[in-house]
VOBATI-917132 format. One record per residue (C-alpha): residue number from 1; residue in three letters; x, y, z. Coordinates in steps of 0.5 Angstrom, whole numbers. Layout:
k, r, px, py, pz
NUM, ala, X, Y, Z
...
# end
This chain:
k, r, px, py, pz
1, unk, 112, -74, -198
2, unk, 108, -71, -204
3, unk, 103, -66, -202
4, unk, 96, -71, -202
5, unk, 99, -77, -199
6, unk, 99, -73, -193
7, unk, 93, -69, -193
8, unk, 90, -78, -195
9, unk, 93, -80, -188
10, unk, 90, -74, -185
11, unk, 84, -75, -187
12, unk, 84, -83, -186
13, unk, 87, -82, -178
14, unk, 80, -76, -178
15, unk, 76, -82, -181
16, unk, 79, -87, -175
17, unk, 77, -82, -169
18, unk, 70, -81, -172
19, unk, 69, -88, -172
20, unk, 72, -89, -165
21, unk, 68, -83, -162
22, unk, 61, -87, -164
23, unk, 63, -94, -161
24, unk, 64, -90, -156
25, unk, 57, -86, -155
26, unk, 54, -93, -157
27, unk, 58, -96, -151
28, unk, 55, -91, -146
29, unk, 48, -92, -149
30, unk, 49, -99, -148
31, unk, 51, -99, -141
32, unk, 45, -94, -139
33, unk, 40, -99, -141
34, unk, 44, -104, -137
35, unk, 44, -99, -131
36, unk, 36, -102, -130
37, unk, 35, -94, -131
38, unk, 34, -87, -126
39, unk, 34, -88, -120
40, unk, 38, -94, -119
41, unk, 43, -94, -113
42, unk, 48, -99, -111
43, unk, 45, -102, -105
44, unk, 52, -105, -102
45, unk, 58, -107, -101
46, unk, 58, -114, -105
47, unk, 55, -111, -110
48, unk, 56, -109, -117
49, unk, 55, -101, -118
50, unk, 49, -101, -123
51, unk, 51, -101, -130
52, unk, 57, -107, -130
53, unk, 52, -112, -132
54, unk, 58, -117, -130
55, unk, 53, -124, -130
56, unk, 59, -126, -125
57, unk, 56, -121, -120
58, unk, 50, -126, -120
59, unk, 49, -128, -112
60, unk, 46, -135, -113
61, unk, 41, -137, -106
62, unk, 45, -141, -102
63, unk, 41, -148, -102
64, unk, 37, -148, -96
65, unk, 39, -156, -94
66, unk, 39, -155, -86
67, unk, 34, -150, -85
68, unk, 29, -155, -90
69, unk, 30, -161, -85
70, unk, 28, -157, -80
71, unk, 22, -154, -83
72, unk, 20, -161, -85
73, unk, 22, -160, -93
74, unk, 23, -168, -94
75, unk, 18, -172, -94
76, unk, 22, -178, -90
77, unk, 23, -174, -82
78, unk, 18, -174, -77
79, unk, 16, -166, -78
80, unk, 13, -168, -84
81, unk, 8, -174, -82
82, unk, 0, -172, -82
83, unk, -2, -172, -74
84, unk, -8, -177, -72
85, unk, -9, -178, -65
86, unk, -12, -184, -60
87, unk, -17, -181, -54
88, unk, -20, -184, -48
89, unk, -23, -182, -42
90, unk, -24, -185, -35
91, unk, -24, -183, -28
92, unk, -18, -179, -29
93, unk, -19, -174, -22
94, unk, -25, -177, -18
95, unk, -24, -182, -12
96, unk, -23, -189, -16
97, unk, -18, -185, -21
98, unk, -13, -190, -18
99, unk, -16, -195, -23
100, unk, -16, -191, -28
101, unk, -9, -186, -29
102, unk, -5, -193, -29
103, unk, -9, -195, -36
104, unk, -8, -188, -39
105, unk, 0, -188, -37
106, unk, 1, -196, -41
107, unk, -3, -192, -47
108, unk, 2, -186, -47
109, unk, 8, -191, -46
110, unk, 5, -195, -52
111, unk, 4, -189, -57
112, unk, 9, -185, -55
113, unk, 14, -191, -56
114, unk, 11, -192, -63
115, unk, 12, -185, -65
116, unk, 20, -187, -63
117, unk, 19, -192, -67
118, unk, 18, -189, -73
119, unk, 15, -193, -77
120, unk, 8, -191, -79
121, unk, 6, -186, -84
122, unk, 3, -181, -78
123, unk, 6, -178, -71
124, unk, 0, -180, -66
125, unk, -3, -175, -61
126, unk, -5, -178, -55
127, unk, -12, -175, -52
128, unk, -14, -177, -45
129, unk, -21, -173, -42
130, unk, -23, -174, -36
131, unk, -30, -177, -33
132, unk, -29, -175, -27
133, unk, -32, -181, -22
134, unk, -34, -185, -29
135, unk, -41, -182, -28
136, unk, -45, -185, -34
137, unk, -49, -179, -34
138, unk, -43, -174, -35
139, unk, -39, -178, -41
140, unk, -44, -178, -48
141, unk, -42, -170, -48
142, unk, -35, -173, -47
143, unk, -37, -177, -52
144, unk, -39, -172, -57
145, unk, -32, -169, -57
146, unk, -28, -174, -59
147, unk, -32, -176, -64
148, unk, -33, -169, -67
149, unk, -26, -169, -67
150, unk, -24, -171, -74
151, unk, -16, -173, -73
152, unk, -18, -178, -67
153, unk, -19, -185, -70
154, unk, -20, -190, -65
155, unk, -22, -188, -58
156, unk, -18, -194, -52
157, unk, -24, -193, -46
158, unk, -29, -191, -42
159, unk, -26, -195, -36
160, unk, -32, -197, -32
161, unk, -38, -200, -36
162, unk, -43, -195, -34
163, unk, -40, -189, -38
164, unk, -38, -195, -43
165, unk, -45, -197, -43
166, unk, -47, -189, -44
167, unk, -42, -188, -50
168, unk, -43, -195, -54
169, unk, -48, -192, -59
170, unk, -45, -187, -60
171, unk, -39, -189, -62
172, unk, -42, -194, -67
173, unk, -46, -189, -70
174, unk, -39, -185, -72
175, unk, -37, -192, -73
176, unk, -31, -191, -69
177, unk, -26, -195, -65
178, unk, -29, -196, -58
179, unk, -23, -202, -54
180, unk, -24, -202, -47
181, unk, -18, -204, -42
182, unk, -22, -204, -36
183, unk, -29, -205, -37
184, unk, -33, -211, -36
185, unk, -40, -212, -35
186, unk, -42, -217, -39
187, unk, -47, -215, -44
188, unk, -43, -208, -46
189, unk, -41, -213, -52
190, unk, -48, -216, -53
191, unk, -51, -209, -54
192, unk, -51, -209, -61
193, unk, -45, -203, -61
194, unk, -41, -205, -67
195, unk, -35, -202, -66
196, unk, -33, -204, -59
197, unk, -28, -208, -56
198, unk, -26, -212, -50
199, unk, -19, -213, -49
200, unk, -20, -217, -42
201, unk, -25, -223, -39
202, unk, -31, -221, -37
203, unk, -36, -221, -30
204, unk, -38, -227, -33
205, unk, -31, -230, -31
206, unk, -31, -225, -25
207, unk, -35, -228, -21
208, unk, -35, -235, -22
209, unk, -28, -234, -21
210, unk, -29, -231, -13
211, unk, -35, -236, -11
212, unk, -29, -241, -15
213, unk, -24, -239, -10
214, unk, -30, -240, -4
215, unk, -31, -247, -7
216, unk, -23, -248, -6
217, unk, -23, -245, 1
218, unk, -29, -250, 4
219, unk, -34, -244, 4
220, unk, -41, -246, 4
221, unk, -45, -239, 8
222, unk, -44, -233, 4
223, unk, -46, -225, 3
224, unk, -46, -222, -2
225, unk, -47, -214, -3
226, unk, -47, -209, -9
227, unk, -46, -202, -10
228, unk, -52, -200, -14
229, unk, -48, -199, -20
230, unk, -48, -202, -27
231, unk, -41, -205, -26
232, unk, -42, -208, -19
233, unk, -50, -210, -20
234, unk, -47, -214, -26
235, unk, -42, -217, -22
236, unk, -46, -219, -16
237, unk, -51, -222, -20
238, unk, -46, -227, -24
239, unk, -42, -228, -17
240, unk, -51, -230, -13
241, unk, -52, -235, -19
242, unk, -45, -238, -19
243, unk, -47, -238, -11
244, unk, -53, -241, -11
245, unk, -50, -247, -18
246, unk, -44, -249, -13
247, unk, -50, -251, -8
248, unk, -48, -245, -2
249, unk, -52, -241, 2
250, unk, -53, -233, 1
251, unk, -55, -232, 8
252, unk, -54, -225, 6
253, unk, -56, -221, -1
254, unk, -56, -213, 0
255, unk, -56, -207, -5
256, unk, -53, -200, -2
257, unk, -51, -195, -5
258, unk, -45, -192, -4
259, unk, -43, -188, 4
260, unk, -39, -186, 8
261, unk, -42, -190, 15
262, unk, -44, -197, 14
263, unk, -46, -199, 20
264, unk, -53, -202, 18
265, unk, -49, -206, 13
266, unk, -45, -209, 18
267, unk, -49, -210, 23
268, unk, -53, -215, 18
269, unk, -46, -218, 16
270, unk, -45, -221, 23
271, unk, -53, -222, 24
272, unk, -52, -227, 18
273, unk, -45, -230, 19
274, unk, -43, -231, 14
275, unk, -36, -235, 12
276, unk, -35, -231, 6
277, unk, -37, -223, 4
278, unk, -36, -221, -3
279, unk, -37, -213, -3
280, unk, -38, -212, -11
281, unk, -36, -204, -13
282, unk, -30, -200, -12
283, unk, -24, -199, -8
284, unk, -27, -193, -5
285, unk, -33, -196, -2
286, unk, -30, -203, -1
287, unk, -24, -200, 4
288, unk, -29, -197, 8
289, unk, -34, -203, 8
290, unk, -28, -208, 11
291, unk, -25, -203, 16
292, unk, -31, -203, 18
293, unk, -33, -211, 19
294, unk, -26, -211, 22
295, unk, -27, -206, 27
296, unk, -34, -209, 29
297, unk, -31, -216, 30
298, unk, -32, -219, 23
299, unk, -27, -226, 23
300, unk, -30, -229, 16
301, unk, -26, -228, 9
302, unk, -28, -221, 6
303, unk, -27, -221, -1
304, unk, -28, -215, -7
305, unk, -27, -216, -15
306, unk, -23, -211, -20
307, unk, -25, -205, -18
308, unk, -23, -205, -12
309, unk, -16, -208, -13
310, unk, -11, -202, -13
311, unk, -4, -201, -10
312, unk, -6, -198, -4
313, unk, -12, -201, -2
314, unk, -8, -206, 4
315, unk, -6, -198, 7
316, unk, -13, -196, 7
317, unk, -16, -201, 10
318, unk, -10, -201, 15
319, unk, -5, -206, 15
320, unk, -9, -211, 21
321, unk, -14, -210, 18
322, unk, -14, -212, 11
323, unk, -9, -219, 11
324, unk, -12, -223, 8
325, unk, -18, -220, 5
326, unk, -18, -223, -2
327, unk, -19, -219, -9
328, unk, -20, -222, -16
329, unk, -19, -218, -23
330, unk, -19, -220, -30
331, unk, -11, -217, -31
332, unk, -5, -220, -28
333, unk, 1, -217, -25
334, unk, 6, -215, -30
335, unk, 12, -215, -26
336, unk, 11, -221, -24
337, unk, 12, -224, -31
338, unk, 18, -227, -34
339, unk, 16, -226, -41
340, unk, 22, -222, -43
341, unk, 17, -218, -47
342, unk, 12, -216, -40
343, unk, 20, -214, -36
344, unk, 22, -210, -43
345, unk, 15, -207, -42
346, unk, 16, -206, -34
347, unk, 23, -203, -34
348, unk, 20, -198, -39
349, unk, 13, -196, -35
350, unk, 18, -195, -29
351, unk, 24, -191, -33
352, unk, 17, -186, -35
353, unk, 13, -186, -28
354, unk, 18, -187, -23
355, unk, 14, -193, -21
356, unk, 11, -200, -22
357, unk, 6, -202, -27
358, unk, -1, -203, -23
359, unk, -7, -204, -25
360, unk, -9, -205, -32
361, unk, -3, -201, -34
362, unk, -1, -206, -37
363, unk, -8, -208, -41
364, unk, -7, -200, -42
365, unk, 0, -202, -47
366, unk, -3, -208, -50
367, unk, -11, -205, -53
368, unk, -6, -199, -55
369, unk, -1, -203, -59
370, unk, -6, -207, -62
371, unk, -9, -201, -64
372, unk, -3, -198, -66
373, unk, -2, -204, -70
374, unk, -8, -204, -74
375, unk, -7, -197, -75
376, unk, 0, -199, -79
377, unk, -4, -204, -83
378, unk, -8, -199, -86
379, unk, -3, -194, -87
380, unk, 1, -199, -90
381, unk, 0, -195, -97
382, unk, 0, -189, -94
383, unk, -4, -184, -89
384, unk, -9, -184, -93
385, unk, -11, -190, -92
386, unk, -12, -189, -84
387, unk, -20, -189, -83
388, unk, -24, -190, -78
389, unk, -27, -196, -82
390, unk, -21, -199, -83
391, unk, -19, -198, -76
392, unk, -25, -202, -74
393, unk, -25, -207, -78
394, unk, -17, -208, -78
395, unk, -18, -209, -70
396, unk, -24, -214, -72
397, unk, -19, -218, -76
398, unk, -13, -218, -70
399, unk, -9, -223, -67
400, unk, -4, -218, -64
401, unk, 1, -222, -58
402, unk, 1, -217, -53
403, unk, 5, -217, -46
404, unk, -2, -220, -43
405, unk, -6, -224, -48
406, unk, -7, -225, -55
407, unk, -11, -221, -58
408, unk, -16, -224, -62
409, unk, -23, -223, -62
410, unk, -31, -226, -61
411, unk, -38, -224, -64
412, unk, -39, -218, -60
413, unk, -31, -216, -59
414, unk, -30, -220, -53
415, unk, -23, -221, -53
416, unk, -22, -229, -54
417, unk, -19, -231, -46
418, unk, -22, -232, -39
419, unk, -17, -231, -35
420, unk, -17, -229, -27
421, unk, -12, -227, -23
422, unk, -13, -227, -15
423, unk, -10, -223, -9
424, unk, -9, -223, -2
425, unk, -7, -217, 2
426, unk, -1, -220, 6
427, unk, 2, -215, 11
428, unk, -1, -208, 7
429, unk, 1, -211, 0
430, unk, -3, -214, -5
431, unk, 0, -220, -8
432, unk, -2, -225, -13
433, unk, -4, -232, -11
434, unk, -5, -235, -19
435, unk, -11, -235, -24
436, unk, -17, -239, -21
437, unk, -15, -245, -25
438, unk, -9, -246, -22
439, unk, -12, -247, -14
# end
């Protein structure tokens, strides 16, 4: 080979090394960029030393999708509803609880079976406060606490009228639901109170109900009592003018405040003979006054209204002592109904509690699912909707079918019936006769 086309060939193959060696320097260079700079380590097994720049060792975040259910992440699972509550209060711990705790459990039954249901727009919280003994005087700080609360929408109770009477105006300056299952003086619902509602007959239907039951046993000679409260002055005084409009005599008509020794009340019983005494309060008085009458002689016919029919009032009175004693109240008993909807409610309420339904446990379900009811009709577009307004204004407007009654309403928020059931203790056990139409 000539001399110069050996010293080209060298010469290109020094030109190609070159080369080689700058896109080698260049490559370092590039790869320190990469690297992200000084101090840079390589912070486990899994991942790329610093400086591959391999977009393949990119670790997407794996998508969450069991962990997002639980935490509420899609709008359509219960977690994710907005909470509302209902509140009440009564008689929750006093000595006329018996009255009082079966209303609150139908309620619990009620929301909690709604919440099962899933169809509203929100989960229900249920609120419970207790009055201890119904005390008029304890229940408007009662009051003021669920109406400051912001979350609750509608408030099912008081349970005895004089609490109620004491909370009415309250409510309704807040403009918020007052359903009452259990309270039944007449005037609650002629006292201007704006968002009160009845969902039961009242003492008006009450009391001529007992002197009803009188005019069909033969009773011409009766005495009546109350107890100085709001709810048993209300009653004795429906029950003295229906006496006296059926043409009977009240040969004895007696206020006294509740006690323990009732001696001078049953000496003037029997002084009087009476075939017929209406005890107008509550069950913890009224066991005392029969037991009492009994044990002193009395043979006429002792009778008393709702607030003394609870399930173990023939046990107190002592089982001799109370057959056929005579009670009236404004509720049914639930198991005896052969409504499939009333037995449903019933096998529910015993599954829960472990016990039968008493009373108003079943006016407790029903004020609550008609509230519930109105509540799903205001959440219809969503839980925005849900006010205390529109609550209020959709109980007005309701013609819920409960396992009761239907629920439709009357100026004033008295529920549209007028029904009266009556009972009479046989053997300890209070059992229902009828209404007092059907004697």
């Amino acid at each position: 080979m000539p001399l110069l086309a050996r010293d080209k060939g060298v010469a290109m193959r020094k030109l190609r090394g070159t080369a080689w060696l700058a896109l080698l320097v260049s490559l370092m260079l590039l790869t320190a960029a990469c690297g992200g700079g000084e101090g840079d380590t390589d912070e486990g097994e899994g991942k790329a030393a610093a400086g591959d720049c391999d977009p393949a060792t990119l670790t997407p975040a794996e998508e969450p999708a069991e962990e997002a259910a639980a935490s509420g992440g899609s709008f359509a699972i219960a977690q994710a509803k907005p909470t509302l509550t209902i509140g009440t209060f009564g008689d929750r711990t006093g000595e006329n609880s018996n009255i009082i705790l079966p209303s609150h459990d139908g309620m619990a039954l009620a929301i909690e079976q709604a919440n099962a249901a899933g169809n509203l727009p929100v989960t229900l919280a249920f609120k419970p406060l207790d009055n201890r003994n119904g005390a008029a005087d304890t229940a408007p700080a009662i009051a003021q606490q669920l109406i400051g609360d912001q979350s609750v929408v509608a408030v099912l109770g008081g349970g005895f009228s004089g609490e109620t009477a004491a909370t009415g105006g309250l409510f309704s300056e807040a403009g918020l639901l007052f359903f009452s299952a259990s309270a039944t003086r007449p005037d609650l619902t002629q006292s201007g109170f704006q968002t009160f509602f009845r969902g039961l007959a009242n003492d008006n239907d009450q009391g001529t109900g007992i002197v009803g039951v009188f005019e069909h046993l033969g009773c011409q000679r009766v005495a009546v009592v109350d107890d100085k409260t709001p709810y048993g002055q209300g009653l004795a005084d429906v029950a003295r003018a229906s006496a006296e409009d059926a043409g009977m005599e009240i040969v004895l008509d007696e206020s006294i405040e509740p006690t323990t020794d009732y001696t001078a009340l049953v000496d003037s019983v029997i002084a009087a003979d009476p075939q017929a005494v209406f005890y107008s309060g509550y069950a913890a008085q009224f066991q005392l006054v029969a037991k009492q009458l009994r044990e002193k002689g009395y043979e006429g016919i002792i009778s008393s209204g709702d607030g003394s029919k609870e399930e173990t009032i023939g046990e107190k009175i002592g089982a001799a002592e109370a057959e056929n004693v005579i009670l009236t109240c404004p509720c049914p008993d639930i198991n005896l109904s052969s409504e499939p909807e009333a037995q449903e409610f019933v096998e529910a309420f015993e599954a829960k509690y472990q016990k039968r339904p008493e009373i108003y446990a079943a006016e407790g379900f029903d004020v609550a699912n008609t509230t519930i009811e109105a509540i799903g009709e205001c959440g219809a577009d969503g839980a925005a909707g849900i006010t205390r307004e529109c609550v209020t204004e959709n109980v007005k407007s309701s013609d819920y079918e409960g396992i009761t009654k239907v629920f439709r309403f009357a100026e004033g928020g008295q529920v549209e019936t007028g029904a009266v059931s009556v009972f009479v203790i046989r053997d300890g056990v209070v059992k229902e006769v009828g209404t007092v139409d059907s004697l």
